[in-house]
C-alpha positions in Angstrom: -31.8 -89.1 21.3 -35.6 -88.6 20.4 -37.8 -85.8 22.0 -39.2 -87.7 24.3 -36.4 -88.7 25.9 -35.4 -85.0 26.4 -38.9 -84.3 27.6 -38.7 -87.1 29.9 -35.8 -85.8 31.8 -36.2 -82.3 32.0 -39.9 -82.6 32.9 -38.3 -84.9 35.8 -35.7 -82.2 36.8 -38.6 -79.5 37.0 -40.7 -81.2 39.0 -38.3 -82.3 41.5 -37.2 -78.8 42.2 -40.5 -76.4 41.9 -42.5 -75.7 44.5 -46.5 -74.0 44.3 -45.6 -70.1 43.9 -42.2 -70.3 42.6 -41.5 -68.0 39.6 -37.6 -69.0 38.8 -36.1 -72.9 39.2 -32.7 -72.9 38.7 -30.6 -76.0 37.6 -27.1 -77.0 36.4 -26.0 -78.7 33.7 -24.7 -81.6 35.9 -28.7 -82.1 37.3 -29.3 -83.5 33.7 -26.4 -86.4 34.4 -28.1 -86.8 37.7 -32.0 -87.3 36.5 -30.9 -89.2 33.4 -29.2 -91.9 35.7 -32.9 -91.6 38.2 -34.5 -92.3 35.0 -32.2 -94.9 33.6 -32.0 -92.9 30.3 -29.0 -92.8 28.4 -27.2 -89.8 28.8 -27.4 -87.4 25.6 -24.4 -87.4 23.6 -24.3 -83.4 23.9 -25.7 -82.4 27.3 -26.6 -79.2 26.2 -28.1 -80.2 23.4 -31.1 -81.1 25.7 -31.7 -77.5 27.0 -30.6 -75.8 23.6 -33.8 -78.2 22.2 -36.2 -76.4 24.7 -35.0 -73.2 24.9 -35.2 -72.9 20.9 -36.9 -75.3 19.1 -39.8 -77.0 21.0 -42.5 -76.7 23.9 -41.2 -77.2 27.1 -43.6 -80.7 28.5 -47.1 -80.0 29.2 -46.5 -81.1 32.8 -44.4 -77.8 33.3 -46.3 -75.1 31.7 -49.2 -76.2 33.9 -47.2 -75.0 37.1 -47.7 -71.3 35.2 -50.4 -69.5 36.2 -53.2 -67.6 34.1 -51.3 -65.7 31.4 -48.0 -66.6 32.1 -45.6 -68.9 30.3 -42.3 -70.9 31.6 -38.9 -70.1 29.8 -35.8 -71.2 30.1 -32.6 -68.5 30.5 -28.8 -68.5 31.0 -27.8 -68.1 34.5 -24.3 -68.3 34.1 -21.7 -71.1 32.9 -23.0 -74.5 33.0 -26.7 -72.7 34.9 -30.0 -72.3 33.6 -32.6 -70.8 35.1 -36.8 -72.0 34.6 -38.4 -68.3 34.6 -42.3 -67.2 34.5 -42.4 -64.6 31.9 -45.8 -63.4 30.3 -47.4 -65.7 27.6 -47.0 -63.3 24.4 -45.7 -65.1 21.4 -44.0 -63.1 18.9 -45.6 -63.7 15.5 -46.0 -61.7 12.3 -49.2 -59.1 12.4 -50.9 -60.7 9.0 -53.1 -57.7 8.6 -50.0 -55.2 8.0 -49.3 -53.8 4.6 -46.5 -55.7 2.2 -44.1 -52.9 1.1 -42.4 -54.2 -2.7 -38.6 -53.7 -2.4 -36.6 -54.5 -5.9 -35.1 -57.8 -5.3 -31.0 -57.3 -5.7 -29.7 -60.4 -3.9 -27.2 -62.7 -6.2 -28.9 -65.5 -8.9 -25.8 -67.7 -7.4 -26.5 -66.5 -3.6 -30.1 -67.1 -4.0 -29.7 -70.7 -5.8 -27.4 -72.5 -3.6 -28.0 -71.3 0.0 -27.6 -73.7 2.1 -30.9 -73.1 4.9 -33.9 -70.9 4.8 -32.0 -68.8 7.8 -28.7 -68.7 5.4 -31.2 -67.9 2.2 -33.1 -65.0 4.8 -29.6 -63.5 6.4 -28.6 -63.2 2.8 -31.8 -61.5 1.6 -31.5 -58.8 4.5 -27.8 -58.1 3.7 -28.1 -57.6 -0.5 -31.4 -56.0 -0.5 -30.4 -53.4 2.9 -33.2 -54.8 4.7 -32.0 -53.8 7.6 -30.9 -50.5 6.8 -34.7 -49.3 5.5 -36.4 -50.9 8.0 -34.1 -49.2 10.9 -33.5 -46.4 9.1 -29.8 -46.0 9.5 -26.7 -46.9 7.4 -25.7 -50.5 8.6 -22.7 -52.6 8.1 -22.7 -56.6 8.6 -19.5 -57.3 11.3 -20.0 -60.5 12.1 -22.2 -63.7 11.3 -22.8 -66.3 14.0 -21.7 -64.8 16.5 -20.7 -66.8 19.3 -19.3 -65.5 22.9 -19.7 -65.6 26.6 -21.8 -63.0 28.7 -21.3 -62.5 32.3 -24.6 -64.0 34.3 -25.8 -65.8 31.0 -22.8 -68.1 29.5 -22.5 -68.7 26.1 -24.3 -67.1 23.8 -25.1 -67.2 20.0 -26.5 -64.1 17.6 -27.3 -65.1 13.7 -25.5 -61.2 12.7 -24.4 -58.4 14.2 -25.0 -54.9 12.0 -23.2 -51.5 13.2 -24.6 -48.2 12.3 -24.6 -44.5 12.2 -27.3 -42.2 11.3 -27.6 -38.5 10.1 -26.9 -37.1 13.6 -23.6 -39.3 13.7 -25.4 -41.5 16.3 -23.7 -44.9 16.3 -26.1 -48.2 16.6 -25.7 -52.2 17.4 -28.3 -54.1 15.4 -28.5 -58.1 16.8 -30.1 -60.1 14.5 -32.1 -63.1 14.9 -33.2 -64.8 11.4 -36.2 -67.3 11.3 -36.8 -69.7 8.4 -39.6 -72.5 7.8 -41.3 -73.6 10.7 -38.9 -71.6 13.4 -40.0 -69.0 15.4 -38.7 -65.8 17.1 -37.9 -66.7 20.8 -38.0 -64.0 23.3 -34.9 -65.6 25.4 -32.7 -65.3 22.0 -33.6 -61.3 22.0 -32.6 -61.4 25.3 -29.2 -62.5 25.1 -28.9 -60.0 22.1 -29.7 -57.3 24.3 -26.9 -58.7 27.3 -24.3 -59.1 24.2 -24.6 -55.5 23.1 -24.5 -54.4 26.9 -21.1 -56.6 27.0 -19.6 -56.5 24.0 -20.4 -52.7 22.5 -22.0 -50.5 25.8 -21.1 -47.4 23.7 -23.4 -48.2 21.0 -27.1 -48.0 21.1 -28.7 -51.6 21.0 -31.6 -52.0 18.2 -32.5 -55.7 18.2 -34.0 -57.3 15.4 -35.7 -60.6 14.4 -36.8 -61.5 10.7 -38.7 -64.7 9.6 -39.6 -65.7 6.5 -43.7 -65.9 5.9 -46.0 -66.9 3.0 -45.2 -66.4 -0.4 -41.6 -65.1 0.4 -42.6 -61.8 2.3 -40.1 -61.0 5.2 -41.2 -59.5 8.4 -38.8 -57.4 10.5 -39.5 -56.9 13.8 -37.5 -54.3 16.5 -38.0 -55.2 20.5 -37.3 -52.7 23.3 -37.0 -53.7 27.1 -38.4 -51.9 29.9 -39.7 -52.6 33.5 -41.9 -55.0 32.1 -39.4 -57.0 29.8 -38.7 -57.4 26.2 -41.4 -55.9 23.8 -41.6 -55.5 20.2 -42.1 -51.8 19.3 -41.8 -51.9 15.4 -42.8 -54.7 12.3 -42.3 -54.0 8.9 -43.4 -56.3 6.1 -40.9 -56.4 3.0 -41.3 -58.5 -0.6 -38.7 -58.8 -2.8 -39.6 -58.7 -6.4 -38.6 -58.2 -9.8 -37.7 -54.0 -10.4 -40.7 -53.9 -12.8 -42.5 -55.3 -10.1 -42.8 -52.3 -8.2 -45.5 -50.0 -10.3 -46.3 -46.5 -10.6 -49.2 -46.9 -8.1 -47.1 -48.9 -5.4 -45.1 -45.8 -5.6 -47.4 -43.3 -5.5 -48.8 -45.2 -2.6 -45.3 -45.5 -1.0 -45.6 -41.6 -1.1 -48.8 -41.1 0.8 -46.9 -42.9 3.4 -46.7 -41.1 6.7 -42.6 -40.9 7.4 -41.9 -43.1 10.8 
């Protein structure tokens, strides 16, 4: 089923349900049976294929974010099994900060790994785990658990996290690190960080939760980005820009520069 079809019904289903001054429209995955049959669409094979599409891969229909006011942008969330939830949120895309420095890291990640990943994402969540991407950028030890990790939080349903890392740092201070990998044209989406966030508070609420994101940019640089949430909702408060190159590639003056460095 093409985009437009998707667009079509869920632009349907909005309007139907919003009224002027509303910041949250909720819906259940039955309302898409409902407003395919209004529309005499043919249902999607995979129903929640149709909100997976919007949540994670493209715009929701002009004719919904024009019921946002100034500054803000619609979303949609988990509300629970089978529930989604239309949400204002402020318009602040998360994209890579092209003015920051590049830091050289010497590239260790497998000939064989590196020739015959399957994705850019498979190709970047290998990158990260070879070359300890993860741990420099945090700055603690970390461990891969689990890739793809798929489960079910309370209030959100199911849920799906590229890696989870576990870590410890000098104090003995034990960490959860989410991660979201990005490849080609896909971006980091703030409801994804979210559910990170509500699987740490689930699954590990001993640890302390460090989210991250990394996507791939021009000319194979990674950027690394940590969020935080407060009153005000999820935030990035760190990016880091890494290139992996050949050992030799990293000269004398990158690391006398690399010494000037003010420590984090």
């Amino acid at each position: 089923m093409n985009q437009n079809t998707y667009a079509s019904i869920i632009a349907e289903m909005f309007q139907a349900k919003f009224r002027p001054g509303m910041r949250e429209v909720e819906f259940l995955r039955e309302d898409i049976v409902e407003f395919s049959r209004k529309l005499n669409i043919k249902l999607p094979k995979n129903l929640g294929d149709l909100v997976y599409s919007f949540r994670y891969r493209a715009a929701l229909p002009q004719s919904i974010q024009s019921q946002a006011p100034e500054g803000d942008m619609w979303i949609i969330r988990p509300a629970g099994t089978a529930r989604y939830r239309f949400v204002l949120v402020p318009n602040k895309p998360i994209a890579p900060n092209e003015a920051l420095i590049v830091t050289k890291v010497p590239d260790a990640t497998p000939g064989m790994v590196a020739r015959y990943a399957l994705s850019d994402e498979q190709a970047l969540l290998a990158k990260l785990r070879y070359n300890r991407l993860v741990d420099i950028f945090s700055g603690v030890t970390c461990y891969s658990l689990q890739n793809h990790l798929r489960t079910t939080v309370p209030n959100m349903g199911q849920v799906e996290t590229d890696e989870i890392y576990v870590g410890i740092d000098r104090k003995g201070a034990q960490y959860v690190l989410p991660v979201q990998a990005k490849g080609g044209t896909g971006k980091v989406n703030i409801v994804q960080i979210e559910q990170d966030i509500g699987v740490c508070s689930h699954k590990f609420p001993s640890l302390i939760c460090r989210p991250i994101a990394a996507q791939f940019m021009r000319d194979g640089v990674i950027a690394l980005f940590e969020f935080q949430q407060d009153d005000n909702g999820v935030g990035i408060s760190s990016e880091k820009h890494y290139k992996l190159v050949p050992p030799e590639e990293v000269t004398e003056d990158d690391l006398r520069a690399y010494r000037t460095l003010t420590p984090d």
